[in-house]
C-alpha positions as CSV (number, residue, x, y, z in Angstrom):
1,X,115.1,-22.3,149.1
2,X,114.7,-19.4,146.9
3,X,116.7,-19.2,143.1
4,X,117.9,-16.0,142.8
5,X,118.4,-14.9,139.3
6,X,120.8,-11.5,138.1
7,X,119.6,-10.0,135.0
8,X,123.5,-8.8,134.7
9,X,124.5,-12.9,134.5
10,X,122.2,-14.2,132.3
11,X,123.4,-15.7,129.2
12,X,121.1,-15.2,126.2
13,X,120.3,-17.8,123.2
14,X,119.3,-16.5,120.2
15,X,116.3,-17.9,118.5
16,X,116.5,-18.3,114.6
17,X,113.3,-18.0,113.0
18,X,113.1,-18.7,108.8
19,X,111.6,-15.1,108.8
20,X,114.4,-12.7,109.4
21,X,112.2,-10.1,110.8
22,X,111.4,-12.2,113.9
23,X,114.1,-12.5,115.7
24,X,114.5,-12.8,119.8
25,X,117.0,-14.3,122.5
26,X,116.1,-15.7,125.7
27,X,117.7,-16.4,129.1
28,X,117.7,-20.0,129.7
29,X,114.5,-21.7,130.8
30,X,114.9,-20.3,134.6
31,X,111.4,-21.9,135.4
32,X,113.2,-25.5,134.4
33,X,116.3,-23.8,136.9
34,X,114.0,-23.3,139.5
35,X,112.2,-26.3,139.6
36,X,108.8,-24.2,138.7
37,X,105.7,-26.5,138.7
38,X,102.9,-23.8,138.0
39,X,104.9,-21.2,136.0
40,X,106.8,-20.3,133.2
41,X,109.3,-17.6,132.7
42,X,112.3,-16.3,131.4
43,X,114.0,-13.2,130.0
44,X,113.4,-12.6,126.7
45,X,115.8,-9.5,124.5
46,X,113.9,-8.1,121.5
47,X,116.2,-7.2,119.3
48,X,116.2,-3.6,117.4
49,X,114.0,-3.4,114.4
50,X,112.7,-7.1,115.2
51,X,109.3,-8.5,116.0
52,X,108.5,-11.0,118.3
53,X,106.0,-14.0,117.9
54,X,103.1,-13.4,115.2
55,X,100.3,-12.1,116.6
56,X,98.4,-14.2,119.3
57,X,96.5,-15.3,122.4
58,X,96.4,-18.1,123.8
59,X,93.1,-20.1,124.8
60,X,93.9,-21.4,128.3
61,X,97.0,-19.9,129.9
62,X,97.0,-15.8,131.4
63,X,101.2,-14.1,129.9
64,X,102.5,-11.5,132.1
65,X,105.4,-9.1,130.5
66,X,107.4,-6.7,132.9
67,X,109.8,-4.6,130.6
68,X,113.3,-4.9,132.1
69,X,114.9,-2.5,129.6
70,X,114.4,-0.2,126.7
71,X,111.1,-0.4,125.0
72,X,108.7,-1.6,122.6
73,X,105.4,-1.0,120.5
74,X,102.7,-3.2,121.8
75,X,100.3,-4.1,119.6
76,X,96.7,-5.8,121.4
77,X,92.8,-5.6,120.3
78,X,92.8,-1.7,121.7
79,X,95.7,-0.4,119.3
80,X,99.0,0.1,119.5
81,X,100.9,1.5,122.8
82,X,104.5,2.4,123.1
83,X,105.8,0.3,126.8
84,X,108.8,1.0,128.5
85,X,111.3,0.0,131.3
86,X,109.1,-0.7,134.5
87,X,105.8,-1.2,132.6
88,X,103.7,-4.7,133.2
89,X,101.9,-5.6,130.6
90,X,99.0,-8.6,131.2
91,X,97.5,-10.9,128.8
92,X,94.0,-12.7,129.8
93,X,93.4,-15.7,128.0
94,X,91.3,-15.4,124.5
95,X,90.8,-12.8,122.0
96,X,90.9,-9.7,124.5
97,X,94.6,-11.1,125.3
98,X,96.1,-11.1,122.0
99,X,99.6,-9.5,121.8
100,X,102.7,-8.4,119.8
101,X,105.9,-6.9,120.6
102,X,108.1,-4.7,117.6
103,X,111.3,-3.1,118.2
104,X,111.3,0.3,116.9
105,X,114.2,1.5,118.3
106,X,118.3,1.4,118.5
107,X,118.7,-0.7,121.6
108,X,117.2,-4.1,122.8
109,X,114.0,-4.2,124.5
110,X,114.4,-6.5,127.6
111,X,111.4,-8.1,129.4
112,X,110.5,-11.0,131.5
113,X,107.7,-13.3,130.3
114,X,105.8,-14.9,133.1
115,X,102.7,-17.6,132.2
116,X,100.9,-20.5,133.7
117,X,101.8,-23.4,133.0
118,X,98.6,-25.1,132.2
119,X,99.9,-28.2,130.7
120,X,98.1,-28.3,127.5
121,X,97.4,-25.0,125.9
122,X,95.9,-23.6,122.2
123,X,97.7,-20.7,120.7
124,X,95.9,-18.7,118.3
125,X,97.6,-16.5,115.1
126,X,94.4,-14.4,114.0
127,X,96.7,-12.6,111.2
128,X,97.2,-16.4,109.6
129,X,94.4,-18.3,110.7
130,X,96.5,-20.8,112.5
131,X,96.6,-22.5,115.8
132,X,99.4,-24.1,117.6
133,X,98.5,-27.1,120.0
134,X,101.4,-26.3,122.8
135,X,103.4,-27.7,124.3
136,X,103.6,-29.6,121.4
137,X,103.9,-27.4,118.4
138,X,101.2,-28.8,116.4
139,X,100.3,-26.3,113.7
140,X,97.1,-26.5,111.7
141,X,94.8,-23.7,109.8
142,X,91.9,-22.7,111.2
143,X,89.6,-23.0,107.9
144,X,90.0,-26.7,108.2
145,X,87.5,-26.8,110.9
146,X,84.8,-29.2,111.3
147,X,81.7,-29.9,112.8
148,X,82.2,-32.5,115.6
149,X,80.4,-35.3,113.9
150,X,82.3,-34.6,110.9
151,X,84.1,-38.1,109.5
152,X,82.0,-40.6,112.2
153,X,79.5,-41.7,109.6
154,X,81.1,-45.1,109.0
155,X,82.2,-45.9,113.0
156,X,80.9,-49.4,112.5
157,X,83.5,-50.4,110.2
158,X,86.4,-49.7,112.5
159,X,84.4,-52.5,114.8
160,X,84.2,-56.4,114.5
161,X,81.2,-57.3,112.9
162,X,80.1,-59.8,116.0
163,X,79.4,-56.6,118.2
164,X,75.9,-55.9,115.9
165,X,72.8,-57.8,115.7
């Protein structure tokens, strides 16, 4: 049976970030509504003179933005582009996907934001170096990382001695 969603009933939440200048409000999670199993989505309001997330892309899942209303300055690897109502905008996965929405303007900038749901994903913040294990929202720095071997140097002594001759 299809859900039928009306942009005109949609109830937003803000989001309150401890950085004033990102700032958002979404619809409900109307995947969770639907009973979605291979997407997620919802309707997300952008807010005048606001930013939305940092900078990122994500490793694994492909982000699909169709502006609803108003408009935005895009900001990806080729620049920065000026969307508006009826524009989709797609993010592969990686580096080449690596997006920002700001708010230039007087009204909100409305837009659905439509991704796989691929379980575990890896978020990457190339303006702060950090990465964001998802769904979980485990945060780390990049610089930390090691070489895979790094630490295993002593695996014997998390072992009973009786196993080695």
């Amino acid at each position: 049976m299809p859900k039928i969603f009306s942009l005109k009933t949609l109830e937003f939440k803000s989001k309150s970030t401890p950085l004033e200048m990102f700032s958002w409000a979404s619809s409900p999670r109307l995947a969770q509504l639907a009973g979605s199993k291979q997407l997620q989505f919802e309707v997300r309001s952008l807010n005048p003179g606001k930013f939305s997330f940092p900078y990122h892309f994500h490793r694994v899942a492909e982000e699909l933005f169709m502006i609803l209303e108003g408009e935005a300055v895009l900001r990806s690897p080729d620049g920065f582009k000026t969307v508006r109502k009826g524009d989709i905008l797609f993010f592969e996965p990686g580096l080449n996907g690596a997006h920002q929405l700001y708010n230039p303007g007087d009204e909100p900038c409305v837009y659905l934001d439509l991704r796989t749901a691929t379980g575990v994903d890896v978020c990457e913040y190339p303006d702060s170096g950090k990465i964001n294990i998802l769904p979980y929202q485990e945060i780390y720095q990049t610089k930390d990382q090691v070489e895979y071997f790094e630490g295993e140097e002593d695996v014997k002594k998390h072992w009973p001695p009786e196993y080695f001759i």
